[in-house]
C-alpha positions in Angstrom: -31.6 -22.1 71.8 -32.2 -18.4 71.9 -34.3 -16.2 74.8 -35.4 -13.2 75.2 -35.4 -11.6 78.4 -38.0 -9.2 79.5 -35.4 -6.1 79.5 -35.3 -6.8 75.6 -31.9 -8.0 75.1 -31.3 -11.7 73.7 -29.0 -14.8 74.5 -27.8 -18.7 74.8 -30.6 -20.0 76.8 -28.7 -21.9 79.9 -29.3 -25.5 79.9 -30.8 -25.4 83.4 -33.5 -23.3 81.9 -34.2 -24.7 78.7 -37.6 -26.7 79.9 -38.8 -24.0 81.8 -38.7 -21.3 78.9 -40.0 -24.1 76.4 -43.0 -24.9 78.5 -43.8 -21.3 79.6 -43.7 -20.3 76.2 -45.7 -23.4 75.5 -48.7 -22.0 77.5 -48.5 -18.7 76.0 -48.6 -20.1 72.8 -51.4 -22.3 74.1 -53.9 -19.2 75.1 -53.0 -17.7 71.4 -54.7 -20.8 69.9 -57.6 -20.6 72.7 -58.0 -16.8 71.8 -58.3 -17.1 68.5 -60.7 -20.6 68.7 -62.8 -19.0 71.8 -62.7 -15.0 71.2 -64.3 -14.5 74.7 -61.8 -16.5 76.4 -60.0 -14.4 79.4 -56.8 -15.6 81.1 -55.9 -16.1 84.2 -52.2 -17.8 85.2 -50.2 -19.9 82.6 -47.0 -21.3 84.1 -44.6 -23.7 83.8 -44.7 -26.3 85.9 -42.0 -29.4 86.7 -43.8 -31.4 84.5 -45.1 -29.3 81.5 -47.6 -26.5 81.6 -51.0 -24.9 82.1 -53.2 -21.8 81.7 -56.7 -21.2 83.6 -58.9 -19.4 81.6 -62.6 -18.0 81.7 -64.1 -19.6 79.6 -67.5 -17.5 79.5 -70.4 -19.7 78.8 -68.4 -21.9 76.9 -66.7 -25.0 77.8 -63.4 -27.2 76.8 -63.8 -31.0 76.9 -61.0 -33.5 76.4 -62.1 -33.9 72.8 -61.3 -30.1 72.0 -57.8 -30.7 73.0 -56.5 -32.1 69.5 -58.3 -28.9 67.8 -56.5 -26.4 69.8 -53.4 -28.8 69.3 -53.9 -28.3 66.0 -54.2 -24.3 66.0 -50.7 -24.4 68.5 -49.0 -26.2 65.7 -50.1 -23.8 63.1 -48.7 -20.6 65.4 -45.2 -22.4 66.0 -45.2 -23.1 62.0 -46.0 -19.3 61.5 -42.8 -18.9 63.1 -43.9 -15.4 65.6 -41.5 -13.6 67.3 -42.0 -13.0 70.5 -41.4 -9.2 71.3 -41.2 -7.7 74.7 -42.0 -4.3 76.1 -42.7 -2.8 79.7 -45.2 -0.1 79.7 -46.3 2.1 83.2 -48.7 1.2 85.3 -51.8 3.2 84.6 -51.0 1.8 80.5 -50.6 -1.1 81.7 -54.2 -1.7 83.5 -55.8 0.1 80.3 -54.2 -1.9 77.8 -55.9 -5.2 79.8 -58.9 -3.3 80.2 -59.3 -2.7 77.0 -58.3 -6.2 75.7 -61.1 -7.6 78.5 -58.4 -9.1 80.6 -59.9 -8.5 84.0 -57.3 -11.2 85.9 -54.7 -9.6 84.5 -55.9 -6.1 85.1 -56.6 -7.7 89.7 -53.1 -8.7 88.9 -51.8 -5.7 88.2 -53.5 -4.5 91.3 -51.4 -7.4 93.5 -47.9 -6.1 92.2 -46.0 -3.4 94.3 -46.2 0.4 93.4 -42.5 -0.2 91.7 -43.0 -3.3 90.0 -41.8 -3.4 86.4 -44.6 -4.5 84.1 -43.7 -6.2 81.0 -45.9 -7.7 78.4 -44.5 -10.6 75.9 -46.1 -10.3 72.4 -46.2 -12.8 69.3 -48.5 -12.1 66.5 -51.6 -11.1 67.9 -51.7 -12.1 71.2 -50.2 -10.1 73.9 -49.5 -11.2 77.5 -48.5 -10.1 80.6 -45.4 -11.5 82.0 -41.7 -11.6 83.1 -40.2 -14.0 81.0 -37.7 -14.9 79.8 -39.5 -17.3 76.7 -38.1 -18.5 73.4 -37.5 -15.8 70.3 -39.3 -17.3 67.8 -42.4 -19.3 68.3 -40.9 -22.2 65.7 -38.3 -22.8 68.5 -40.7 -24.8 70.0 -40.4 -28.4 68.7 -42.5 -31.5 71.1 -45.2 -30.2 73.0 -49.1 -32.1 73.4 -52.1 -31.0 75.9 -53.0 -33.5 78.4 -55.8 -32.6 80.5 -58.2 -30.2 81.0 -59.2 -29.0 85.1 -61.2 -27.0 87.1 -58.7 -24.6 89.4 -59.9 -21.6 91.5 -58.9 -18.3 90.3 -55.9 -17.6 93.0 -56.6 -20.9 94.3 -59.4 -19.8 96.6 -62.2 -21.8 96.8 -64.6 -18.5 97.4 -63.8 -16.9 93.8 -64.9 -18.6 90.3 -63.5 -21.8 89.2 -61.6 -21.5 86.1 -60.7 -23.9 83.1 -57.4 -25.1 83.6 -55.8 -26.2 80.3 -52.6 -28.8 80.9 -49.4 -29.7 78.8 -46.5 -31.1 78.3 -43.3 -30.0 76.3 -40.0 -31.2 75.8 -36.8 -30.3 73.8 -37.5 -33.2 71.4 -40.0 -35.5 69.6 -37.8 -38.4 71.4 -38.1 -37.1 75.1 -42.0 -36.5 74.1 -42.5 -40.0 73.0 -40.4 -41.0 76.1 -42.7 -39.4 78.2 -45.8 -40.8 76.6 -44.0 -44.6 77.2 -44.3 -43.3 81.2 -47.7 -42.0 80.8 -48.9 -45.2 79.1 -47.1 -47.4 82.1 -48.7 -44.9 84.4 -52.0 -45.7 83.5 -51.5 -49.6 83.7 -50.5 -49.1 87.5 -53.2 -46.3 88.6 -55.0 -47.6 91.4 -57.8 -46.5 90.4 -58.3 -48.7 87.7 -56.8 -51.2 89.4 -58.8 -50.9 92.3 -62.1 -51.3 89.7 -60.6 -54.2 87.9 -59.9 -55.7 91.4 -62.9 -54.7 92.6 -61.4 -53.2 95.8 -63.0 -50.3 96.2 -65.7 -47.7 95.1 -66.6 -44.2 94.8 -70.3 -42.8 93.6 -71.0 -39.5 93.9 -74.5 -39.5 95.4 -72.3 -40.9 98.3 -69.7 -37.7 97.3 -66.4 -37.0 95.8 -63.5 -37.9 97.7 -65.4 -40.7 99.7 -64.3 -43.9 98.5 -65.7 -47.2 99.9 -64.0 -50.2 100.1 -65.1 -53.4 99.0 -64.8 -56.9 100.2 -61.3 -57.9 98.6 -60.0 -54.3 99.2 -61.5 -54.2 102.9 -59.4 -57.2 103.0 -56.1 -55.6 102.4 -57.0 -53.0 105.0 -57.6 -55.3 107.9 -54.4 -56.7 107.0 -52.6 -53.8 106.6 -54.3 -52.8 110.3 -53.4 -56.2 111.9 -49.6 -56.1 110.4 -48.7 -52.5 111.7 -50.5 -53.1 116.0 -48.9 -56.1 115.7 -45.7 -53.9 115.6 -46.6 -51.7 117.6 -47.8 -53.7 120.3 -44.4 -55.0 120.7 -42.8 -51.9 120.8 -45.2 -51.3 124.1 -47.9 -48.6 122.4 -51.4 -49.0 124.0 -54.5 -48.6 121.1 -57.7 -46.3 121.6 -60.5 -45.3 119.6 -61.6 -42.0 119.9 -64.9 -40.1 118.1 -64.4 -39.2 114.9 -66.3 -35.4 115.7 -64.5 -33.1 118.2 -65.7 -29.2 119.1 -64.8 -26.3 117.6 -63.5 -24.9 121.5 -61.3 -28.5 121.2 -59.8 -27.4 117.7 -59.6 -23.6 119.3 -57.3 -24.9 122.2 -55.2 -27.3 119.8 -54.7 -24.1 117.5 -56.2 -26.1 114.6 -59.2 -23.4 114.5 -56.2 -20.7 113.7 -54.4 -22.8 111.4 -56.0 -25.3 109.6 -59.9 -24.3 109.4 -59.6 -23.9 105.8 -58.2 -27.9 105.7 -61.5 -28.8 107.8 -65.5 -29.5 106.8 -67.7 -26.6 108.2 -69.0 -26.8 111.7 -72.1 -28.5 112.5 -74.3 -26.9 115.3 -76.4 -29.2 117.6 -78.0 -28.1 120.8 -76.5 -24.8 120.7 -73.0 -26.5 120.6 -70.5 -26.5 117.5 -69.2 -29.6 116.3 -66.5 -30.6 113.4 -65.4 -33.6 111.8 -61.8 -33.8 112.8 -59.1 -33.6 110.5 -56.3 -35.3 112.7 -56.3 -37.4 116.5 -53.9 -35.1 118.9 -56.2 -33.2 120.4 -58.2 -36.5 121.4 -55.4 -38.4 122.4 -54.5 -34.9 124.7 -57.3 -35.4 126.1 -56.7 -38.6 126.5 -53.2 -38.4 128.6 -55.2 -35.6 130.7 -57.6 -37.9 132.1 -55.2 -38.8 134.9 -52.3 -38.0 136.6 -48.4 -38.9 135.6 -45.3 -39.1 136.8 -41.7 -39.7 135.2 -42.0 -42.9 135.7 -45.1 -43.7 133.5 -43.2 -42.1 130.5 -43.3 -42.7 127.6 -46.8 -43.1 127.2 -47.4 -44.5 123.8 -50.9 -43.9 122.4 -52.0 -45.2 119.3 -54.7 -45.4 116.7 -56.1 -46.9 113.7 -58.0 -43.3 113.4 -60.9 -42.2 110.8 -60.4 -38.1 109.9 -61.7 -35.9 107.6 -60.2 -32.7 105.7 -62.2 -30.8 103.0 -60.4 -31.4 99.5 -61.0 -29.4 96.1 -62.6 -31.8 93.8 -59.5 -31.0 91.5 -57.5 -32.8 94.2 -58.7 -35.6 94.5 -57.4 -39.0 93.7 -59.0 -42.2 94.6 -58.1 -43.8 98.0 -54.6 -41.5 97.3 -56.2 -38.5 98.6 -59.5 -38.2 99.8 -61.6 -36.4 102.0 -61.8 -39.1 104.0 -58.9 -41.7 105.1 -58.1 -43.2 108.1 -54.4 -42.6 109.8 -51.9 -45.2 111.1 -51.6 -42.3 113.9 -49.8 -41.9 117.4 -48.8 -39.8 120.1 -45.6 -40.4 122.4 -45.5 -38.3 125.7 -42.0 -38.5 126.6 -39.8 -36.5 128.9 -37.2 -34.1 127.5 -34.7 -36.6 128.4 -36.4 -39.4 125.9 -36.6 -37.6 123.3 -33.5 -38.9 121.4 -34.3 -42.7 121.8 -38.3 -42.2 121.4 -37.3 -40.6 118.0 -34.7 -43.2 117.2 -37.5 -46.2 117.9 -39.9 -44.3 115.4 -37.1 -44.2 112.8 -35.9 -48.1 113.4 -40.0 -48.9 113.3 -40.3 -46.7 110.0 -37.1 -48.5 108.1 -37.8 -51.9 109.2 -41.6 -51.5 107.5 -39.9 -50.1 104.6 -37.8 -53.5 104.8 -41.1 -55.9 105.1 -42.1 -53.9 102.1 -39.6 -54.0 99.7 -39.2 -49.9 99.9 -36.0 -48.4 98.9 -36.5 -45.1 97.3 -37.1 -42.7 99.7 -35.1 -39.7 101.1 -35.8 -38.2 104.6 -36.6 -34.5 105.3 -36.2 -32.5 108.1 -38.9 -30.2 107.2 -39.1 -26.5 109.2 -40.9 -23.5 109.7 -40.6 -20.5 107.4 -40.5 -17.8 110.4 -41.3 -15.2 107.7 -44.6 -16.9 107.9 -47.0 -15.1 110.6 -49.8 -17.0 109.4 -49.4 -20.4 109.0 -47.2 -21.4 112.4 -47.5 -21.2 115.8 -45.5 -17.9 117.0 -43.0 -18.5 119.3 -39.3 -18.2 118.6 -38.1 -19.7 121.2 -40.0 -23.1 121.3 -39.5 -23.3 117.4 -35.6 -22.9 117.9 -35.3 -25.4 120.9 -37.8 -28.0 119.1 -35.6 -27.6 115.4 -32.3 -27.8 117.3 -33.6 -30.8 119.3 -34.7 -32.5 116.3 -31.8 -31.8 114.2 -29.4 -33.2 116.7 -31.0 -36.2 117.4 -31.5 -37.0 113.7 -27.7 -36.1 113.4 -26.5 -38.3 116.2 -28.8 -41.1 114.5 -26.8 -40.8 111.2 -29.7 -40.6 109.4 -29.2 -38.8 106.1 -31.5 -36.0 105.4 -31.8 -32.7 103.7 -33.6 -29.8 105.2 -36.9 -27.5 104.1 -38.0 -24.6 105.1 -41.9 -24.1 105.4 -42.8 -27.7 105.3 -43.0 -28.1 109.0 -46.5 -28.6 111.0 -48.2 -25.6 112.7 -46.9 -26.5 116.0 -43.1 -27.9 115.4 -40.7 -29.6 113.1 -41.3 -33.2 111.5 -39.1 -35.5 109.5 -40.6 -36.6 106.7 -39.8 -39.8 105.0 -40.7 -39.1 101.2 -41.2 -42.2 99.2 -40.8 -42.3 95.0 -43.3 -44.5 93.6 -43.0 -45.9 90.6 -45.3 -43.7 89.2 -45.7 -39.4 89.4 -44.2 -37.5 91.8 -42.9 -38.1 95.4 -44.8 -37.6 98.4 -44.7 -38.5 102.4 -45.5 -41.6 103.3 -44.1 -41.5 107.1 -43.7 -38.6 109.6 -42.5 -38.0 113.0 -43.2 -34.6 114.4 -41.2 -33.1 117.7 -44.2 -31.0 119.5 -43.3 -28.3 122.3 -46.6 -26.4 121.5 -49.8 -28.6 121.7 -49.1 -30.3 125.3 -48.8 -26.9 126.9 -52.0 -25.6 125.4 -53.8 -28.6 127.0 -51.9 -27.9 130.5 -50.5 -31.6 130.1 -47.8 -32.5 133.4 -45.9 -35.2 134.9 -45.1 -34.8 137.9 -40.7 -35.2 138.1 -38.6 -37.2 140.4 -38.0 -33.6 142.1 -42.0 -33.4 142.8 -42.4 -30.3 140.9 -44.9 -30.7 137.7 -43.3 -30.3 134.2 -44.6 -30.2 130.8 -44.1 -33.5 128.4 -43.2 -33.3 125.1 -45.2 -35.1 122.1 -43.8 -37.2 119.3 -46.8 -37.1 116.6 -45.8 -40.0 114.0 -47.4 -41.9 111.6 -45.7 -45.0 110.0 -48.2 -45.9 107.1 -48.9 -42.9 106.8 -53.1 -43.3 105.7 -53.6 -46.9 105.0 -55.9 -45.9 102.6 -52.4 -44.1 100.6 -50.1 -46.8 101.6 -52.8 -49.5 100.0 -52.9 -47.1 96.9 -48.9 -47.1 96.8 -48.6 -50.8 97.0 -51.2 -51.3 94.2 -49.1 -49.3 92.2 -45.8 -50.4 93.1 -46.9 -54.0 92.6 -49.9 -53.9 89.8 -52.4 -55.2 92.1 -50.2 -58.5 92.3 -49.8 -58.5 96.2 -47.7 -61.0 98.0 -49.5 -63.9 99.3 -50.1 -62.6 103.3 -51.4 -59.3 102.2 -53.3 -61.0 99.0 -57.1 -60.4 98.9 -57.9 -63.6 97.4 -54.9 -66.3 98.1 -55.9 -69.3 96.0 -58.6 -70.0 93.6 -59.8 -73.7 93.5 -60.8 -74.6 89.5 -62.4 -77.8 88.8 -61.7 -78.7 85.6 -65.8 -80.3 85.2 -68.9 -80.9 86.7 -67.1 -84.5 87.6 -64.3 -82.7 89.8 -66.6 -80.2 91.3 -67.3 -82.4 94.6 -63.7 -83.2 95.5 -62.9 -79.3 94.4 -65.4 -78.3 97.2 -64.0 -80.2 100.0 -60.4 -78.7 98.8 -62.0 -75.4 98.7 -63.7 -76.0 102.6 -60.5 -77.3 103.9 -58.6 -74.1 102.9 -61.1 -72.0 104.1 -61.2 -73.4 107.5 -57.7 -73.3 107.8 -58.0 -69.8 107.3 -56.9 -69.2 103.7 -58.5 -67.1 101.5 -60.1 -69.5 98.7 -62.7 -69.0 96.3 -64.3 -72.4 93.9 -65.1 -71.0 90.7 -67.5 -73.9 89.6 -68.5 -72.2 86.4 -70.0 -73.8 83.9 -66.3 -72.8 81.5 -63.6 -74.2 80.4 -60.3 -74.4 82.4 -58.2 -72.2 80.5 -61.0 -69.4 81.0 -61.2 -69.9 84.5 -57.2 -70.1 84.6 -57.1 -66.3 82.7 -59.7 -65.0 85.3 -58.3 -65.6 88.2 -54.8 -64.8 86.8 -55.6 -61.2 85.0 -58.5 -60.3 87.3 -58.0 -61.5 90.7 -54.1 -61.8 90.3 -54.7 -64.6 92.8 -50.7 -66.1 93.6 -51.7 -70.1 93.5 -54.3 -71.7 91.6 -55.5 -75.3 92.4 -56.8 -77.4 89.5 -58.8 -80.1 90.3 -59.4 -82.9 87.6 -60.3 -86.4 87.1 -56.2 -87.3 87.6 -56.4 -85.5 90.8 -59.6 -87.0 92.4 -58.4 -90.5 91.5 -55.0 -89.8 93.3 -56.3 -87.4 96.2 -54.0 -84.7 95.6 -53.7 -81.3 93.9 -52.6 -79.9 90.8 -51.1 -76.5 92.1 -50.2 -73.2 89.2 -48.2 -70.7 90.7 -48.2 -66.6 89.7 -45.1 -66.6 90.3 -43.1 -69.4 88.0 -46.5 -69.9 86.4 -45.2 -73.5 87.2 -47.7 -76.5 87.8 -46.7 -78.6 90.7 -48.4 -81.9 92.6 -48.7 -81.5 96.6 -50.6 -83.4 99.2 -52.9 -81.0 100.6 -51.6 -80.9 103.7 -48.4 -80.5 102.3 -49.9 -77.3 100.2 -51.2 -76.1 103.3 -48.6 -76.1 105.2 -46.5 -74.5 102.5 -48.8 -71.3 102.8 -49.0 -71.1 106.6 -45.0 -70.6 106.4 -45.5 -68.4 103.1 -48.1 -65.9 105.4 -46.3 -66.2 108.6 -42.6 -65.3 107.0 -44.6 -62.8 105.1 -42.3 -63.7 101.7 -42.9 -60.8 99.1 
């Protein structure tokens, strides 16, 4: 495959290139077919991406729906058979800003404006359309051979929420029609495991948006998993000796100022509420409360570590583009905690936090994850904390301890928190990209701004450092990985609904019932679907839409004898048990916690 480069010259495209130049030539030719569909149309960014492409456009007074996207499919398909080339030229400056100008292309004219006084300026050209860029992109538009347009979003121009939100236009393209149809096999499994239409089919949770985007609710079954999911993780923690508070869900903006948060993270947070002639915010994470928290009294060495921890509800203002179902929200609530520890605890404090974060993993069933050591970028004045020498003693601390610990794990720069460095465990779901599921951040910063002590065997007060870490991560993203991992089909202890009871007819409904009230006061979690339908109906609902892992079926054979016809999901097996027997089979089931 051919390239042209933006100094003019040609050559062999390098393999480690190939999908980048295909797909940013992709969105170029992309915006040709919108330009010549919608005239008006003015554009913005059009990148490459990891997974395809996209273009945010202007799009006047006139809109792009899903439905448009086969039309301008269309039109891209008719460029790449005209078979353009793509020519490249640089031009001055001052040219440069009048040839946008006079071609209406006001983003790319502020972008010109961004560039240093010695930037090169090149423009890439096939057929009539002409963009600014650096390249490098294929030589003849033909060259490109599987592409398709996915999606269509809102984005902010330079992704800042104060200036106009643009139509972002999304694809996808590949070297061949087979790694295209590939892909669209994973998009098609992607959709069978999205949480969100599990979640509906389930009927776990909600959203509406007279309640507002990014607020999901969650409903009986789902609320289900969550108290589960809350109960399994302070049971753990309990044992390990961590005490658990609950702490407002509102804090003041002179809290956030002393934590630094104000500084760093306002943009993150919902705007300030003023009551009384005091300013309040909806917090977007626990430390500072659980600072306050270890200030309330005095210390000494030998009450460390001090393990605070909390089931905890924040809040952090998300572009409605972001949003995701109970993935990412504006609201969640965080498996969150605070160690104090002495300088001297650190390594062990941090090696508990790791051994609690792998043996969930292990109850779990998950294996592919990487850890990160994520840092500062001290090029960065903005973002972190500034002080050298705490960032260099908290890295080097962490680094060594993680080292000493064995535990495998690649480094990145500017990923770290405002106030220190975290590992990061990243988990791959089965579907999209990776993200961080658990973290455990080594903070030198926040317990001096709160003028935390302990007073040390030698009398004299010192300054504790804080472990932040959080094992599930949100539940509400750790429930939306496992309903995506496992389909909604959830292992019996976590299940929402553990067995159905079905009579076969009206004639087994009475014995059905007292099966049905026996598990329930036992504690299972039954329903008795007593329709008025036939058993193989009943059998599919509770199978398909509940996913529920035994089903009892109760029918003339099984009143006679007093026992119970039991279907497992698993084997999809029928078996005969005594009740007593059944129940006892699924106290052992829940207790070992068998996935």
């Amino acid at each position: 495959m051919k390239i042209i480069y933006n100094d003019g010259h040609t050559a062999d495209c390098p393999a480690e290139m190939e999908l980048e130049v295909l797909r940013h030539s992709a969105a170029h030719i992309m915006a040709q077919a919108v330009k010549r569909l919608y005239p008006d149309a003015k554009f913005a960014y059009g990148p490459a991406t990891e997974k395809g492409f996209h273009y945010d456009i202007d799009m006047g007074d006139k809109t792009i729906a899903e439905e448009d996207l086969p039309v301008i499919e269309k039109e891209m398909k008719k460029i790449v058979k005209e078979n353009l080339p793509f020519k490249v030229y640089p031009l001055p400056r001052e040219e440069a800003i009048q040839l946008m100008k006079d071609r209406g292309e006001i983003y790319k004219v502020e972008h010109i404006g961004d560039l240093p006084e010695d930037a090169v300026i090149t423009f890439y050209q096939q057929g009539d359309y002409i963009d600014m860029c650096v390249g490098p992109h294929l030589t003849f538009t033909k060259a490109l051979k599987a592409f398709k347009l996915t999606a269509v979003s809102g984005a902010y121009w330079k992704n800042n929420q104060n200036n106009k939100m643009l139509t972002r236009l999304n694809g996808v393209a590949f070297r061949t029609q087979q790694e295209l149809d590939e892909y669209e096999v994973q998009v098609k499994e992607a959709k069978t495991r999205d949480h969100r239409r599990i979640g509906k089919e389930m009927r776990l949770f909600m959203t509406d948006d007279l309640i507002g985007k990014g607020l999901p609710m969650f409903l009986p079954k789902g609320y289900t998993i969550w108290q589960q999911l809350e109960d399994y993780i302070k049971q753990k923690e309990r044992m390990l000796g961590y005490s658990h508070v609950l702490t407002p869900c509102v804090g003041t903006v002179a809290l956030y100022r002393t934590s630094g948060h104000w500084d760093h993270y306002r943009e993150n947070m919902f705007p300030v509420m003023e009551v009384e002639d005091e300013q309040f915010v909806l917090r977007p994470m626990n430390c500072p409360h659980h600072m306050m928290i270890y200030a309330n009294q005095t210390h000494s060495y030998r009450d460390l570590p001090i393990r605070i921890g909390e089931i905890a509800h924040d809040f952090r203002f998300e572009p409605s583009g972001t949003l995701k179902g109970i993935e990412r929200g504006g609201h969640f609530c965080k498996n969150d905690a605070h160690l104090f520890v002495t300088p001297e605890q650190i390594k062990d404090e941090v090696s508990s936090v790791v051994d609690l974060i792998f043996d969930v993993y292990k109850d779990f069933g998950i294996t592919n994850y990487r850890c990160v050591l994520s840092l500062r970028d001290p090029e960065d004045k903005v973002k972190y904390h500034q002080d050298d020498e705490m960032w260099e003693r908290a890295e080097n601390a962490l680094r060594e301890v993680l080292t000493e610990l064995k535990i495998d794990f690649t480094e990145e720069i500017g990923e770290a928190a405002f106030y220190g460095p975290k590992l990061d465990v990243n988990v791959q779901p089965a579907i999209g990209a990776e993200y961080t599921l658990s973290t455990c951040q080594l903070d030198f910063c926040l317990p001096a701004k709160f003028n935390l002590t302990y007073v040390d065997k030698d009398g004299t007060n010192k300054t504790p450092v804080v472990l932040h870490r959080a094992i599930l991560g949100s539940l509400d993203r750790f429930m939306a990985y496992l309903i995506e991992e496992t389909k909604g089909i959830f292992p019996l202890w976590l299940s929402p609904l553990q067995v159905k009871v079905l009579p076969v007819s009206e004639k087994s409904n009475g014995y059905a019932e007292t099966v049905y009230k026996t598990l329930r006061d036992r504690g299972i979690r039954a329903e008795l679907d007593d329709r008025n339908e036939k058993i193989g109906y009943k059998i599919r609902s509770a199978r398909q839409e509940d996913k529920v892992p035994y089903m009892i079926i109760i029918g003339e054979k099984e009143v006679a004898e007093g026992n119970i016809s039991v279907r497992a999901r698993a084997t999809d097996q029928t078996e005969t048990y005594s009740l007593t027997d059944f129940i006892a089979k699924l106290d052992q089931e829940i207790r070992d916690r068998v996935r």
